[in-house]
mmJSON file of the N, C-alpha and C atoms, coordinates in Angstrom:
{"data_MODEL":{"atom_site":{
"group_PDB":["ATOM","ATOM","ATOM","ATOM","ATOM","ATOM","ATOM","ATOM","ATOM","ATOM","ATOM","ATOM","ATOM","ATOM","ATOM","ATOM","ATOM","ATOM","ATOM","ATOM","ATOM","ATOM","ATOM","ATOM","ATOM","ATOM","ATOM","ATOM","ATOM","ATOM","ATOM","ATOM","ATOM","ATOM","ATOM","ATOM","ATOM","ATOM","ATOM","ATOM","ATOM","ATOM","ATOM","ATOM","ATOM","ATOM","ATOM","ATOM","ATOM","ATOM","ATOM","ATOM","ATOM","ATOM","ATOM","ATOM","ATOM","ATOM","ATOM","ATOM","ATOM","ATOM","ATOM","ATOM","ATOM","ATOM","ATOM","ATOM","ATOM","ATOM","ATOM","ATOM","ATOM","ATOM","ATOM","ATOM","ATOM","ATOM","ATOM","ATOM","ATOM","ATOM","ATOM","ATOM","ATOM","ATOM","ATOM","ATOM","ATOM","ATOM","ATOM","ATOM","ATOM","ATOM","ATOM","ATOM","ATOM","ATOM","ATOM","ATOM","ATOM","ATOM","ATOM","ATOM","ATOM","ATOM","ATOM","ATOM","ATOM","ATOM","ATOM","ATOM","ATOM","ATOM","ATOM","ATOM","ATOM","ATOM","ATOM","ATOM","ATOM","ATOM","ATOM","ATOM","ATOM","ATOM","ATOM","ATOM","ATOM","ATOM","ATOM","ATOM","ATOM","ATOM","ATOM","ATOM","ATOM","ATOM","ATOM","ATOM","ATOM","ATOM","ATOM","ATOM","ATOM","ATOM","ATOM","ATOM","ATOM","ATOM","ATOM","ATOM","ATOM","ATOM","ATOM","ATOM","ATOM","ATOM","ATOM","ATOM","ATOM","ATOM","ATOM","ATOM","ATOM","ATOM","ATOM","ATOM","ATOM","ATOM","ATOM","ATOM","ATOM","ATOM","ATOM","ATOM","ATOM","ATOM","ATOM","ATOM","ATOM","ATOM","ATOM","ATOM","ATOM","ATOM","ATOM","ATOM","ATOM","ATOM","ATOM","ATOM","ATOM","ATOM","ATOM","ATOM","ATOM","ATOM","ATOM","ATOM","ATOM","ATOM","ATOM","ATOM","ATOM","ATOM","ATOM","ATOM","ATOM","ATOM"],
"id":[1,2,3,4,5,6,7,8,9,10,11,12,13,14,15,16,17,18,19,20,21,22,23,24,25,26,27,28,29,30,31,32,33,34,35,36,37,38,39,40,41,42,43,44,45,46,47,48,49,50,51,52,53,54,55,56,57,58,59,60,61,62,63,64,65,66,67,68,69,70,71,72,73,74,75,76,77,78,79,80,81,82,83,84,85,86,87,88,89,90,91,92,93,94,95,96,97,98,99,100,101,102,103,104,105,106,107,108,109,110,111,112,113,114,115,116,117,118,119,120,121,122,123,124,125,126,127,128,129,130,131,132,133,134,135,136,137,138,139,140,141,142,143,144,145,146,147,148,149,150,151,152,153,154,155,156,157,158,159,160,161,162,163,164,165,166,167,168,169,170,171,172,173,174,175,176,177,178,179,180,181,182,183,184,185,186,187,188,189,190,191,192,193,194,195,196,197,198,199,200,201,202,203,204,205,206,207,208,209,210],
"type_symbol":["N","C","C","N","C","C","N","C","C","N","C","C","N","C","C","N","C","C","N","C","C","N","C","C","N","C","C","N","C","C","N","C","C","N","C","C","N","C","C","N","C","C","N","C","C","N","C","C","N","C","C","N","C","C","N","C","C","N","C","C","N","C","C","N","C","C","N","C","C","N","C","C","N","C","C","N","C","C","N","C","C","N","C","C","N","C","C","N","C","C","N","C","C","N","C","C","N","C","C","N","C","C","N","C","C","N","C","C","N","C","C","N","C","C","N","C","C","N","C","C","N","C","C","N","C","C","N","C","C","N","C","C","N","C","C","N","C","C","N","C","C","N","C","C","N","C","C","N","C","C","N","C","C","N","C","C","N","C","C","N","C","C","N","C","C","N","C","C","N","C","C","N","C","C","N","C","C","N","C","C","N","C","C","N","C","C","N","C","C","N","C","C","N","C","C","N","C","C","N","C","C","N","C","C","N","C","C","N","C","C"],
"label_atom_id":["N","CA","C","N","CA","C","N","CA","C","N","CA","C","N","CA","C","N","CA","C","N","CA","C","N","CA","C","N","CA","C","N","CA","C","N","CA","C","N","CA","C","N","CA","C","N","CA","C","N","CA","C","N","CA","C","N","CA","C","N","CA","C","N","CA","C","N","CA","C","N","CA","C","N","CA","C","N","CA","C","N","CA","C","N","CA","C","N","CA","C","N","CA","C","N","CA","C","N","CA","C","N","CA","C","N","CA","C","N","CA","C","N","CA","C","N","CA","C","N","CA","C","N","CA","C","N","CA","C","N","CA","C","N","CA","C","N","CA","C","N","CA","C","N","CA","C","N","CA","C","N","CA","C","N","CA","C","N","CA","C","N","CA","C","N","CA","C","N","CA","C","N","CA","C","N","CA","C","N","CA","C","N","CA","C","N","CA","C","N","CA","C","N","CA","C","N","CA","C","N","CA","C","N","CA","C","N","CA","C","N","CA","C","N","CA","C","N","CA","C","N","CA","C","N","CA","C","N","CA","C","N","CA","C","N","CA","C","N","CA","C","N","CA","C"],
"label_alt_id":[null,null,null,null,null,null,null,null,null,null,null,null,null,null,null,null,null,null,null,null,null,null,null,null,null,null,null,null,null,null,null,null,null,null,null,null,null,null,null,null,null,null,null,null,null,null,null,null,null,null,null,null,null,null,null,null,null,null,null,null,null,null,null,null,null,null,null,null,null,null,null,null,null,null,null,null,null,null,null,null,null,null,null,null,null,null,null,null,null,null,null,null,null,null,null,null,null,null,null,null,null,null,null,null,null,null,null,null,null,null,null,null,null,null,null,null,null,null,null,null,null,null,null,null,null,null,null,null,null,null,null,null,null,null,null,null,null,null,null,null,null,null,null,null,null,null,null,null,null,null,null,null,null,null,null,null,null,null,null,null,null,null,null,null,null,null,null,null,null,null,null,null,null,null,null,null,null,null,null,null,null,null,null,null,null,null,null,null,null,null,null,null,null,null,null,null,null,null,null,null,null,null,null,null,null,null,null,null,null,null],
"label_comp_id":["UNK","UNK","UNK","UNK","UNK","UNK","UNK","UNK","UNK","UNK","UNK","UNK","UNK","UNK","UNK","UNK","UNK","UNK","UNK","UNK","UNK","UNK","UNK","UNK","UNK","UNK","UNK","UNK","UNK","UNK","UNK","UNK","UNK","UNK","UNK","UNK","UNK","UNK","UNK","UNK","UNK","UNK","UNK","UNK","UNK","UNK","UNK","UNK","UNK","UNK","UNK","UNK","UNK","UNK","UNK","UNK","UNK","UNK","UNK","UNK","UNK","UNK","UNK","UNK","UNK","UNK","UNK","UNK","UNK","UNK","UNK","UNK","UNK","UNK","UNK","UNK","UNK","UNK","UNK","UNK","UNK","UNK","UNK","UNK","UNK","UNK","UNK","UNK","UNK","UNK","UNK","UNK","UNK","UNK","UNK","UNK","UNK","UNK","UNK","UNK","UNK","UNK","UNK","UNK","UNK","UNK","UNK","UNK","UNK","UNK","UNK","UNK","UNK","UNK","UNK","UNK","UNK","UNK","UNK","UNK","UNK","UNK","UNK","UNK","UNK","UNK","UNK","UNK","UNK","UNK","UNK","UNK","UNK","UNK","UNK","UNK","UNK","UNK","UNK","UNK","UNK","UNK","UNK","UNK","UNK","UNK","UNK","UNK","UNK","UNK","UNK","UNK","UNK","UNK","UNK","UNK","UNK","UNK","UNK","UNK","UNK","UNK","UNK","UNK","UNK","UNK","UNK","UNK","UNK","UNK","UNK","UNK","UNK","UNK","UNK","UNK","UNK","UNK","UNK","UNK","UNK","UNK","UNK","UNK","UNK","UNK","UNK","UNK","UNK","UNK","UNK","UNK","UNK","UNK","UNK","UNK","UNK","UNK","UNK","UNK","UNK","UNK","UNK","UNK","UNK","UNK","UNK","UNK","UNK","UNK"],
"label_asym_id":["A","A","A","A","A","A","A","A","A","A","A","A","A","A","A","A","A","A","A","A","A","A","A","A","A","A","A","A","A","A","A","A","A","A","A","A","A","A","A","A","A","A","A","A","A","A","A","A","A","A","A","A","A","A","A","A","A","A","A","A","A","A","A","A","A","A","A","A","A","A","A","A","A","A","A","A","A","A","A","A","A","A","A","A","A","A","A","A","A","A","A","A","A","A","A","A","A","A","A","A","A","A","A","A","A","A","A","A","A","A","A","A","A","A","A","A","A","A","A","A","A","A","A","A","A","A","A","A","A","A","A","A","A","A","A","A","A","A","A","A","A","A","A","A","A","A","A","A","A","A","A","A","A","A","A","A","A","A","A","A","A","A","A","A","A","A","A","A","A","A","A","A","A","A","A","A","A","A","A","A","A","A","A","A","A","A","A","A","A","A","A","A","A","A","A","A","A","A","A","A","A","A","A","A","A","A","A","A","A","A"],
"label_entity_id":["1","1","1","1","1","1","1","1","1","1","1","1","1","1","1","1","1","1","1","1","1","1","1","1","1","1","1","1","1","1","1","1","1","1","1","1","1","1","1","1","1","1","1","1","1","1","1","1","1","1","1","1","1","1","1","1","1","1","1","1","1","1","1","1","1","1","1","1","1","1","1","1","1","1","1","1","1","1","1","1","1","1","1","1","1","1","1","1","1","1","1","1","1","1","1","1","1","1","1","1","1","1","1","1","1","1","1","1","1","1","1","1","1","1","1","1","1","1","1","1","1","1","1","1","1","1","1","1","1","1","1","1","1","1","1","1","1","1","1","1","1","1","1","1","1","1","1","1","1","1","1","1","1","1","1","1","1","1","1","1","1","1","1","1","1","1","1","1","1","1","1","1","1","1","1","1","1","1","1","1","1","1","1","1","1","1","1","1","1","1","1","1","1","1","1","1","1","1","1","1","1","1","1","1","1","1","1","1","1","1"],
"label_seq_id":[1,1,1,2,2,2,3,3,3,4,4,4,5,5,5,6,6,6,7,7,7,8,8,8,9,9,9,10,10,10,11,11,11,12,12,12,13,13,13,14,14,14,15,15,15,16,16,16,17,17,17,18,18,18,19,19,19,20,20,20,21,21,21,22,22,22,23,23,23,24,24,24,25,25,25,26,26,26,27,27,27,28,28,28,29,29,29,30,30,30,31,31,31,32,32,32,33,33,33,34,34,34,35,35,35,36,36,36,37,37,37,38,38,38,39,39,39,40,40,40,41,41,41,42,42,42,43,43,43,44,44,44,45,45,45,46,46,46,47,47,47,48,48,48,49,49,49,50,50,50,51,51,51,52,52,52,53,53,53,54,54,54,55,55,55,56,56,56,57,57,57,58,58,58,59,59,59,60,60,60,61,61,61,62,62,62,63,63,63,64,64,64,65,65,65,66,66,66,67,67,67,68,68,68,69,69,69,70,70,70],
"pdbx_PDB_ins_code":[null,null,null,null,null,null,null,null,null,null,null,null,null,null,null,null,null,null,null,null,null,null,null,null,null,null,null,null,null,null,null,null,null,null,null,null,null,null,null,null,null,null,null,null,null,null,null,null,null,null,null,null,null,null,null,null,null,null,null,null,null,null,null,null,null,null,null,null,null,null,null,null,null,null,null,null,null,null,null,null,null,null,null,null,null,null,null,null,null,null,null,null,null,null,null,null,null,null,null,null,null,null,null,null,null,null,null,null,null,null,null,null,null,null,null,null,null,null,null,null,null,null,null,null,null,null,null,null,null,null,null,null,null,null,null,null,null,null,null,null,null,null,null,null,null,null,null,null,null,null,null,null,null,null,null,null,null,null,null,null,null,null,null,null,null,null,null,null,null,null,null,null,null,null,null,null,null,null,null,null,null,null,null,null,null,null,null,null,null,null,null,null,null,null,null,null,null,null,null,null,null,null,null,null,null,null,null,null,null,null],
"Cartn_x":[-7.872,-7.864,-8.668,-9.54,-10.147,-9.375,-9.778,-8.825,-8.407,-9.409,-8.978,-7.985,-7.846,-7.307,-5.827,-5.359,-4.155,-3.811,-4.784,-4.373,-3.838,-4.299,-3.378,-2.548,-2.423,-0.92,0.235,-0.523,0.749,1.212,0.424,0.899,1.229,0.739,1.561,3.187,3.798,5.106,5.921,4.545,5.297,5.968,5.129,5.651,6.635,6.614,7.56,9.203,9.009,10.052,10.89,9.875,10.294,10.903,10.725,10.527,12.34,12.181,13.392,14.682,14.245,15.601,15.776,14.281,15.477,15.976,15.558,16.501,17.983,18.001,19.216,20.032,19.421,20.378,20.787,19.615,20.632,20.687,21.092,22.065,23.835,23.523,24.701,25.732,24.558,25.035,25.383,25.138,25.283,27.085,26.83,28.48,29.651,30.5,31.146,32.177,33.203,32.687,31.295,30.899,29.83,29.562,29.361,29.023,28.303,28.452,27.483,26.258,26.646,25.486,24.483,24.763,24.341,22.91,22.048,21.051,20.176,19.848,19.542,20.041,20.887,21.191,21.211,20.982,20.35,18.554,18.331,16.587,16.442,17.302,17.705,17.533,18.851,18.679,17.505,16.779,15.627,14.105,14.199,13.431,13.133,14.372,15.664,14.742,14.799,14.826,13.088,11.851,10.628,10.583,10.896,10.335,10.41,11.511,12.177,11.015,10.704,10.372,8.427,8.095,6.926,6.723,7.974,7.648,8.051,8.624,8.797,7.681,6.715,5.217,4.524,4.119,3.833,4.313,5.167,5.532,5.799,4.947,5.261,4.328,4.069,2.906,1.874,0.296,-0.528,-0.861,-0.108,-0.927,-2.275,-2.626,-4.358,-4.253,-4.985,-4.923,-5.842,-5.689,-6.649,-7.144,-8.079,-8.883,-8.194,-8.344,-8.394,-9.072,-8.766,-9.681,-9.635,-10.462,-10.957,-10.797],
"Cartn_y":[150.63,149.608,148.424,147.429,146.86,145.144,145.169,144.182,142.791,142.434,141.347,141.512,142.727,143.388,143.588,143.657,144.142,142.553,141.767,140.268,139.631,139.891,139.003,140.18,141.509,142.06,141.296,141.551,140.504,139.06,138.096,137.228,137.158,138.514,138.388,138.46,139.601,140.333,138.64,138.146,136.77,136.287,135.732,134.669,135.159,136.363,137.191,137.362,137.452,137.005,135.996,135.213,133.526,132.998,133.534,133.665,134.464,135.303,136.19,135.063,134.926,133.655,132.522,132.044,131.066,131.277,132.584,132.495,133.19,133.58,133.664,133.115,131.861,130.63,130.26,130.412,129.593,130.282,131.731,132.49,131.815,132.394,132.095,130.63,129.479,128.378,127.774,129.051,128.566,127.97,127.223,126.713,128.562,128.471,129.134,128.877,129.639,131.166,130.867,132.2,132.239,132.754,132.331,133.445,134.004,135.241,136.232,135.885,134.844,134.374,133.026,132.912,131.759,131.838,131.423,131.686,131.322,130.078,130.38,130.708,131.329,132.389,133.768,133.798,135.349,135.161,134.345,133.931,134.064,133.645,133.981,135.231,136.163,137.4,138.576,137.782,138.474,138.082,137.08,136.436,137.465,137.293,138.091,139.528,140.604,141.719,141.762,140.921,140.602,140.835,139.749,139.883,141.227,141.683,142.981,143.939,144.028,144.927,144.719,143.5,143.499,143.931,143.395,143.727,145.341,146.092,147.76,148.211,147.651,148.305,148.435,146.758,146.534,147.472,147.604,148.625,149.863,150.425,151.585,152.208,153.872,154.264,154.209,153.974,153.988,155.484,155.775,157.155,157.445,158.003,158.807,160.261,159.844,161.205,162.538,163.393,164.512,165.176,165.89,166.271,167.81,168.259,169.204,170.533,171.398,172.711,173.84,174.111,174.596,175.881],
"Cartn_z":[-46.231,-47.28,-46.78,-47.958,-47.554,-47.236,-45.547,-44.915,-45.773,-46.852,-47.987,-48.968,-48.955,-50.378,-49.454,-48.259,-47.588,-47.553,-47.276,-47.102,-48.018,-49.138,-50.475,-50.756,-50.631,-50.982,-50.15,-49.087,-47.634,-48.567,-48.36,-49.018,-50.42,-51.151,-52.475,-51.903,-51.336,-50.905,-50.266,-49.278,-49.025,-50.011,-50.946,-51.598,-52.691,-53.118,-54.199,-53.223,-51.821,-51.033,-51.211,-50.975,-51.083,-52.648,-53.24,-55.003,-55.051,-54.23,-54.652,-54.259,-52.611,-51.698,-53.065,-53.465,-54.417,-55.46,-56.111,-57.317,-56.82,-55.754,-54.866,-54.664,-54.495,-53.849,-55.534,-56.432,-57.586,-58.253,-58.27,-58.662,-58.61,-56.733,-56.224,-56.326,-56.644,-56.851,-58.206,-59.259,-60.895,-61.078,-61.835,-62.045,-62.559,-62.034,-62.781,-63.615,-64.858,-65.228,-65.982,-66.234,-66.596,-68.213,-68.875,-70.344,-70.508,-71.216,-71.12,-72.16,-73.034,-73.649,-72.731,-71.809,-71.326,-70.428,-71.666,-71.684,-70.137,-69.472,-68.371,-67.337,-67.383,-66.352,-66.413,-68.268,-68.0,-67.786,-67.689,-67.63,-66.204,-65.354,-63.521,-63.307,-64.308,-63.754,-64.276,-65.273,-66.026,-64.413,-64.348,-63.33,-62.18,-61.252,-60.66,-60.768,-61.392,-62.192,-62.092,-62.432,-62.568,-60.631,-60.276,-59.123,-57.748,-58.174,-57.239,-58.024,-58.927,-59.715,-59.175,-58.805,-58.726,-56.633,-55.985,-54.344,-54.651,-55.488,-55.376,-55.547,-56.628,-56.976,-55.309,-55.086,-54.272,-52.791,-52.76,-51.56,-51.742,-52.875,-52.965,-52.385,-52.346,-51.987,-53.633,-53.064,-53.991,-54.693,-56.192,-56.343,-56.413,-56.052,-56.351,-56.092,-57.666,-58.445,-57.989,-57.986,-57.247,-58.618,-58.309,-59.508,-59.543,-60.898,-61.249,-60.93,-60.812,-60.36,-61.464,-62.021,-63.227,-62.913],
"occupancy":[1.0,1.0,1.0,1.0,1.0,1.0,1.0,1.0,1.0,1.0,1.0,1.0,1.0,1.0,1.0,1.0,1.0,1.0,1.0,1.0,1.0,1.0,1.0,1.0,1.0,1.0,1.0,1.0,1.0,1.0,1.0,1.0,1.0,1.0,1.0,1.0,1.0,1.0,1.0,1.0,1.0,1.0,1.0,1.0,1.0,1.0,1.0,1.0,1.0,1.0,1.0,1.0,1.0,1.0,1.0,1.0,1.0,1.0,1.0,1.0,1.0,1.0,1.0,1.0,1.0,1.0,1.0,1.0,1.0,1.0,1.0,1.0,1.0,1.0,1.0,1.0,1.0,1.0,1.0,1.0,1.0,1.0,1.0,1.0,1.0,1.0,1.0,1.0,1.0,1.0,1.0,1.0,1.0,1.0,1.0,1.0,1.0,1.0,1.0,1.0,1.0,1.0,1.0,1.0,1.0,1.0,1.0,1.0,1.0,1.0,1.0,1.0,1.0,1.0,1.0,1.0,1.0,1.0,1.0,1.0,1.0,1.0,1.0,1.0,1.0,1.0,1.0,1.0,1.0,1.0,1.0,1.0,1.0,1.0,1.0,1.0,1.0,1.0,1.0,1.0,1.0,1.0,1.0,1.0,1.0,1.0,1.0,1.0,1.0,1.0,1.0,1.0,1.0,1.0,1.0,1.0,1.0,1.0,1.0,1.0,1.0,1.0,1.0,1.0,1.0,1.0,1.0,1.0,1.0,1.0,1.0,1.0,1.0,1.0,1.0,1.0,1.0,1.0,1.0,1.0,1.0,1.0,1.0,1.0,1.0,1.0,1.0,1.0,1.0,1.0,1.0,1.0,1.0,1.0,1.0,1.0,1.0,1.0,1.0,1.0,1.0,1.0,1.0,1.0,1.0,1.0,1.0,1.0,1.0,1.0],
"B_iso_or_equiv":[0.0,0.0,0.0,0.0,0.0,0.0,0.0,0.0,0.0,0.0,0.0,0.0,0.0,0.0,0.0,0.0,0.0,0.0,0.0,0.0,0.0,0.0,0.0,0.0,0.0,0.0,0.0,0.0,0.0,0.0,0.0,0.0,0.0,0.0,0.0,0.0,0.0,0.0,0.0,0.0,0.0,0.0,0.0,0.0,0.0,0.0,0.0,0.0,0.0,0.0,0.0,0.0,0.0,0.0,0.0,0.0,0.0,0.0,0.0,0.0,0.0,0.0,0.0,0.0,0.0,0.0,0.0,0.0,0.0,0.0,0.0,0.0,0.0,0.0,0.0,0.0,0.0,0.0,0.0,0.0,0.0,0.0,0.0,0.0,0.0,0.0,0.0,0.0,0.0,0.0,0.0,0.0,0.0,0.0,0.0,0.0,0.0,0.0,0.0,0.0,0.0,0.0,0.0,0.0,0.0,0.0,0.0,0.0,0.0,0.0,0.0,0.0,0.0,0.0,0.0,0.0,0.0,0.0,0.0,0.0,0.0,0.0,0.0,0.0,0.0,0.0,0.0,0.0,0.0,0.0,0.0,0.0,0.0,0.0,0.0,0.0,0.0,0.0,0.0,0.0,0.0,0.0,0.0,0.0,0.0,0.0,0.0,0.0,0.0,0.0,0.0,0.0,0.0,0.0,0.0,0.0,0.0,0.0,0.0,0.0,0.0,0.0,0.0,0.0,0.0,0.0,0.0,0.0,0.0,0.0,0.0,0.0,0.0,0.0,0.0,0.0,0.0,0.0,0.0,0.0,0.0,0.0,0.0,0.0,0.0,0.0,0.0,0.0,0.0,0.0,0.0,0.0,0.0,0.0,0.0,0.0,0.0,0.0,0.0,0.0,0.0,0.0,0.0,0.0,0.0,0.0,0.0,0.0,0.0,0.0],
"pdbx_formal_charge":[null,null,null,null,null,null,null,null,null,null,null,null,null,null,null,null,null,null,null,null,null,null,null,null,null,null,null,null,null,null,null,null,null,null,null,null,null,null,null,null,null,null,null,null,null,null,null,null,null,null,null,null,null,null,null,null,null,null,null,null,null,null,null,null,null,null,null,null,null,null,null,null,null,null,null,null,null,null,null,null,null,null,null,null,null,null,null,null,null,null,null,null,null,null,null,null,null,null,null,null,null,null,null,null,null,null,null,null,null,null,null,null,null,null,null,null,null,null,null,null,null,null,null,null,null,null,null,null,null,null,null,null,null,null,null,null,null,null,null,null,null,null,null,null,null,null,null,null,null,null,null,null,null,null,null,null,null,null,null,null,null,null,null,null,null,null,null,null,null,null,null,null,null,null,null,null,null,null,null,null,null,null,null,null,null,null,null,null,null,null,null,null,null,null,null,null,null,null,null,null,null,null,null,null,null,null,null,null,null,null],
"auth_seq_id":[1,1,1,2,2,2,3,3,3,4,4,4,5,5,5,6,6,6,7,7,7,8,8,8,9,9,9,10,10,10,11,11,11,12,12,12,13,13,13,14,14,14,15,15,15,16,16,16,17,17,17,18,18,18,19,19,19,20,20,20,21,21,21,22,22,22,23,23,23,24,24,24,25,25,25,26,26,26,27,27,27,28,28,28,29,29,29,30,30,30,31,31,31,32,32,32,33,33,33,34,34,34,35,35,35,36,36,36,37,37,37,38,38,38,39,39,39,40,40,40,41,41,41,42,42,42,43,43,43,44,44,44,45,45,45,46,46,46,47,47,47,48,48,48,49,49,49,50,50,50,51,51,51,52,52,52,53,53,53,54,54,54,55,55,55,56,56,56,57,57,57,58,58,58,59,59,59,60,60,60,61,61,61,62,62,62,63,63,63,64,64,64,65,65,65,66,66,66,67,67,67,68,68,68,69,69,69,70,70,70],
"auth_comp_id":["UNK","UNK","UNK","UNK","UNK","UNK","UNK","UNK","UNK","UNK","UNK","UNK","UNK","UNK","UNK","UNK","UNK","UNK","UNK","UNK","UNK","UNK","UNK","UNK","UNK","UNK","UNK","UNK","UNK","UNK","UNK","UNK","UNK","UNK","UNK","UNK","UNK","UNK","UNK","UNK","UNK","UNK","UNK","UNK","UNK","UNK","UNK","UNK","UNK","UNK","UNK","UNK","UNK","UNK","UNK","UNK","UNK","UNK","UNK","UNK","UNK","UNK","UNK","UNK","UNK","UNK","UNK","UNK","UNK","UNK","UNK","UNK","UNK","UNK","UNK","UNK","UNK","UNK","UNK","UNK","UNK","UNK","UNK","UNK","UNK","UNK","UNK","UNK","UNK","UNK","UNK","UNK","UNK","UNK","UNK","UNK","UNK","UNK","UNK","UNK","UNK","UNK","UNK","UNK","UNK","UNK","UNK","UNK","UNK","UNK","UNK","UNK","UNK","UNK","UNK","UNK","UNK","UNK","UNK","UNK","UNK","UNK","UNK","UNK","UNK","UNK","UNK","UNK","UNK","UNK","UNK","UNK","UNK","UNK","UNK","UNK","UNK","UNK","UNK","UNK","UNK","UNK","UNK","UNK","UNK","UNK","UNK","UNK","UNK","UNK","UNK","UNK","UNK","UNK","UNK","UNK","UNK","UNK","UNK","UNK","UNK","UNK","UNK","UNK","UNK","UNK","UNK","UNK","UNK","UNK","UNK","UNK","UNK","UNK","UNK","UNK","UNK","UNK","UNK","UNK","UNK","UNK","UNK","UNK","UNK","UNK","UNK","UNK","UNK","UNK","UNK","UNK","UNK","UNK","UNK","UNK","UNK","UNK","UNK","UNK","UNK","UNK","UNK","UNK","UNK","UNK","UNK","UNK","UNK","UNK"],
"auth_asym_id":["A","A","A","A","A","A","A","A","A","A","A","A","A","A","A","A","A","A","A","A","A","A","A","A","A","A","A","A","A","A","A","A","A","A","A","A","A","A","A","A","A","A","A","A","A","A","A","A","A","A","A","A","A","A","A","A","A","A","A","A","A","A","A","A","A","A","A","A","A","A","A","A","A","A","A","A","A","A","A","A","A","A","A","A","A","A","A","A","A","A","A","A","A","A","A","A","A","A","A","A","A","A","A","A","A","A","A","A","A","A","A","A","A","A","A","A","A","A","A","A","A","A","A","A","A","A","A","A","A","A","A","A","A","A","A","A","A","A","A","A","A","A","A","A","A","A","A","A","A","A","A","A","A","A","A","A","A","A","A","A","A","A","A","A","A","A","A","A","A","A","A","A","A","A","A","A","A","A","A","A","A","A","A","A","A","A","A","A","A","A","A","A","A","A","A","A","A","A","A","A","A","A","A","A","A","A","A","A","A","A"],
"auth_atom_id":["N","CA","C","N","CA","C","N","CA","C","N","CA","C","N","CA","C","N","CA","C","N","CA","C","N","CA","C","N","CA","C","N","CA","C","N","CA","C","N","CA","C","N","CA","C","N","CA","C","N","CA","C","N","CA","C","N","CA","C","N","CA","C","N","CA","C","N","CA","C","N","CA","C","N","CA","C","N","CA","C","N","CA","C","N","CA","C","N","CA","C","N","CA","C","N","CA","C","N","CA","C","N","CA","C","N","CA","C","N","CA","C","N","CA","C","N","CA","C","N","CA","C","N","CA","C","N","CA","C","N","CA","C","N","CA","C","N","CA","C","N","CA","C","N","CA","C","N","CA","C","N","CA","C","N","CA","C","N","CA","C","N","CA","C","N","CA","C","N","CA","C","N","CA","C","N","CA","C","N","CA","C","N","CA","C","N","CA","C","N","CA","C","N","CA","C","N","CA","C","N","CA","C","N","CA","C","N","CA","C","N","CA","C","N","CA","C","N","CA","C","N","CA","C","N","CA","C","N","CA","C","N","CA","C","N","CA","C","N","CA","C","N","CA","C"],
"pdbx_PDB_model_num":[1,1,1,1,1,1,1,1,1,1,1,1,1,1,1,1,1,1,1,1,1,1,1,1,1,1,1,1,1,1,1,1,1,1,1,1,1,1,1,1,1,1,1,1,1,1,1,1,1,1,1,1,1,1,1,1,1,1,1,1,1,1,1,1,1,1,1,1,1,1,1,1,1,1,1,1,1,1,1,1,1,1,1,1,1,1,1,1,1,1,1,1,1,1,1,1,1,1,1,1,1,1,1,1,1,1,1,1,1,1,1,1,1,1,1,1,1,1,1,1,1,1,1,1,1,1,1,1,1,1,1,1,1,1,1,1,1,1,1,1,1,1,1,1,1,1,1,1,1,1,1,1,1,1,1,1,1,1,1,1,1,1,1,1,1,1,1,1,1,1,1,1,1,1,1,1,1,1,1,1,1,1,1,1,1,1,1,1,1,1,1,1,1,1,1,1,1,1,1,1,1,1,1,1,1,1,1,1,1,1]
}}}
């Protein structure tokens, strides 16, 4: 892979890290109880849900596709 292209995945994974710890912390720090209509905190766990979802791509393996044989 080309060494630029590994460099901003790295610091993408960084900062989607860093991204994850705080909606962590204010998860964990939302007032409680909580309602299930209560809108920014389901916007947390939608957030929440975005970012895990973008470091799994990111660390997954890359498919490539193989060709067909006729």
């Amino acid at each position: 892979m080309n060494p630029e292209i590994s460099e901003c995945i790295t610091l993408a994974k960084t900062e989607l890290q860093v991204a994850r710890q705080k909606i962590a912390a204010e998860i964990s720090g939302y007032p409680t109880p909580i309602a299930g209509c209560d809108a920014q905190f389901n916007h947390l766990l939608a957030q929440r849900h975005k970012v895990n979802a973008a470091l799994e791509a990111l660390n997954a393996d890359p498919h490539v596709p193989t060709p067909r044989q006729p």
